[in-house]
C-alpha positions as CSV (number, residue, x, y, z in Angstrom):
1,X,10.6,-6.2,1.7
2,X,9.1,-4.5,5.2
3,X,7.4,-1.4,4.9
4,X,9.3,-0.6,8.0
5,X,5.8,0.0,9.6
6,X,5.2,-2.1,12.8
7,X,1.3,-4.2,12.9
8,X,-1.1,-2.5,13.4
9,X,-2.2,-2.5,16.9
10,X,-6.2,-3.2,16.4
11,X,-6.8,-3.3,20.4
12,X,-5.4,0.5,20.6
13,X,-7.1,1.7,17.9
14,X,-10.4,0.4,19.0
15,X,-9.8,2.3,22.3
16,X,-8.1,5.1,21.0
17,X,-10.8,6.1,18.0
18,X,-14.0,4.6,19.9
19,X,-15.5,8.2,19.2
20,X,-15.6,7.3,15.1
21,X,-15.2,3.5,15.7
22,X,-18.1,1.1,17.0
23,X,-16.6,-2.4,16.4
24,X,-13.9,-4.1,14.8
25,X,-14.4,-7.8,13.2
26,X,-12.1,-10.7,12.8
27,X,-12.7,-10.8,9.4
28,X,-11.6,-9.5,5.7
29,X,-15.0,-9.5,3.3
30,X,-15.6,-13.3,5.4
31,X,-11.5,-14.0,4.9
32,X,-10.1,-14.5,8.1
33,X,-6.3,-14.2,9.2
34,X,-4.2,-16.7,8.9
35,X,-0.5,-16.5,10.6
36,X,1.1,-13.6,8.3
37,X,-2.3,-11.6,6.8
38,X,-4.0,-9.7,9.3
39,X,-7.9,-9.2,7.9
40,X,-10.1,-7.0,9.6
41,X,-13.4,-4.7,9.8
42,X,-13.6,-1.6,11.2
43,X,-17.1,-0.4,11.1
44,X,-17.6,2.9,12.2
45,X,-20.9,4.5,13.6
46,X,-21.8,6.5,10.5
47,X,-21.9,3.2,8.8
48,X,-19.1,3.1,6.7
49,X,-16.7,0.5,6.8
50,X,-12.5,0.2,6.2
51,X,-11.8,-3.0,4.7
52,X,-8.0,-3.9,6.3
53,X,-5.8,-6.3,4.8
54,X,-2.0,-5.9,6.4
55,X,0.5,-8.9,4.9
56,X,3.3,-9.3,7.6
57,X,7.0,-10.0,7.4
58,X,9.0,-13.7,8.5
59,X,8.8,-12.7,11.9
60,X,5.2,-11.5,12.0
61,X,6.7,-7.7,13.4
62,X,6.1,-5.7,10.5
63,X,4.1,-5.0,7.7
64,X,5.2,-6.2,4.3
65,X,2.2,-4.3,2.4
66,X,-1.4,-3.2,3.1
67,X,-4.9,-2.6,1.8
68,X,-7.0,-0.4,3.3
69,X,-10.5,0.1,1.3
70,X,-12.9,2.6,3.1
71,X,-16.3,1.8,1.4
72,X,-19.7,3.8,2.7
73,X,-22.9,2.5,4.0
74,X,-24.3,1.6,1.1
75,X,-20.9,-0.2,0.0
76,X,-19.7,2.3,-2.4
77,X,-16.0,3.2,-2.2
78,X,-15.1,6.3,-0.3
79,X,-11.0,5.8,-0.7
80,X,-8.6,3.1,-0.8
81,X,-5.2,3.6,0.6
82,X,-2.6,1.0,-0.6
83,X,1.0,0.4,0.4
84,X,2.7,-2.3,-2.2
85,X,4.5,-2.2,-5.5
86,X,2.8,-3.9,-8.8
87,X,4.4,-6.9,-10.9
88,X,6.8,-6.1,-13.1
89,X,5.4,-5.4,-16.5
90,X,2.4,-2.9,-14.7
91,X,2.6,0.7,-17.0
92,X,4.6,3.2,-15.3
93,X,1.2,5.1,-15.6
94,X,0.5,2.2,-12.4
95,X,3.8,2.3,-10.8
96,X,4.8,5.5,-10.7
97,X,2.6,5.8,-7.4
98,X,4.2,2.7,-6.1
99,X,4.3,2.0,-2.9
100,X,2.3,4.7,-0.9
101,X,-0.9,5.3,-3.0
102,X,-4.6,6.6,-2.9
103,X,-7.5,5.2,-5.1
104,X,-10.3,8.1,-4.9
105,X,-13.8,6.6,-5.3
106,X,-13.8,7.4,-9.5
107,X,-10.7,4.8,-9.1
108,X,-8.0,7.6,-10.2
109,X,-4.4,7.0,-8.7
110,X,-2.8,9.3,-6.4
111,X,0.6,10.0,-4.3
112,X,0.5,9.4,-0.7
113,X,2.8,11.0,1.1
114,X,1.0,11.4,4.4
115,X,-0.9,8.6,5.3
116,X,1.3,5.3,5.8
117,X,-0.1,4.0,9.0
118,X,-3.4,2.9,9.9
119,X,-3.3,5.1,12.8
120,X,-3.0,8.2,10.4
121,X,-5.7,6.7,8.0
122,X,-8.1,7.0,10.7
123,X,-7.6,10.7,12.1
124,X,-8.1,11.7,8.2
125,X,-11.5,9.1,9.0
126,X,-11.9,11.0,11.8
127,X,-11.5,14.5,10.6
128,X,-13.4,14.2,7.5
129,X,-16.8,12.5,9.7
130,X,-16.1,15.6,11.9
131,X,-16.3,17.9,8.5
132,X,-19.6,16.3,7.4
133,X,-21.5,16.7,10.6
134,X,-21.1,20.1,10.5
């Protein structure tokens, strides 16, 4: 079952958030993509990284479900944002958040009701670096 959410478009969003962005890798955690899971690393220049994982549809169009797991520079997790439904037989304490969901670094579950794409993920990236410097 699509998300109805198009791939992500990692050439754009390298160009379009270069000010928070300073490389991308081919790569999930050293797991590399294969023809329907899309693994990348966007490393940012504060030295955090966002751990992408984006499982695709038949036709390779859209996205079936993600994981994206922000983690700071000393690898501790910031915030994960998920988009996929547990196995039958998870507690509805799990499932209740299904699809759209936030893990907060103390690993709490959480609606998410604004940030589906990647794109959006990274202007909250992006505004919350902003926050901190100041």
């Amino acid at each position: 079952m699509s998300l109805k959410i198009a791939k992500s478009n990692f050439k754009f969003i390298e160009k379009n958030f270069s000010d928070i962005i300073s490389e991308i890798r081919e790569n999930a955690n050293g797991i590399r993509s294969d023809s329907r899971s899309i693994r990348k690393t966007i490393l940012f220049h504060d030295f955090s990284k966002l751990i992408c994982i984006e499982e695709l549809d038949m036709d390779r169009c859209f996205i079936e479900l993600y994981w994206y797991d922000w983690y700071d520079s000393n690898k501790q997790l910031i915030m994960k944002f998920h988009a996929h439904k547990h196995p039958e037989g998870t507690p509805s304490s799990v499932t209740k958040y299904d699809p759209f969901h936030i893990h907060s670094a103390d690993d709490e579950r959480h609606h998410n009701e604004k940030f589906y794409e990647l794109n959006d993920i990274l202007e909250f990236i992006r505004l919350r670096q902003l926050s901190l410097k100041r």
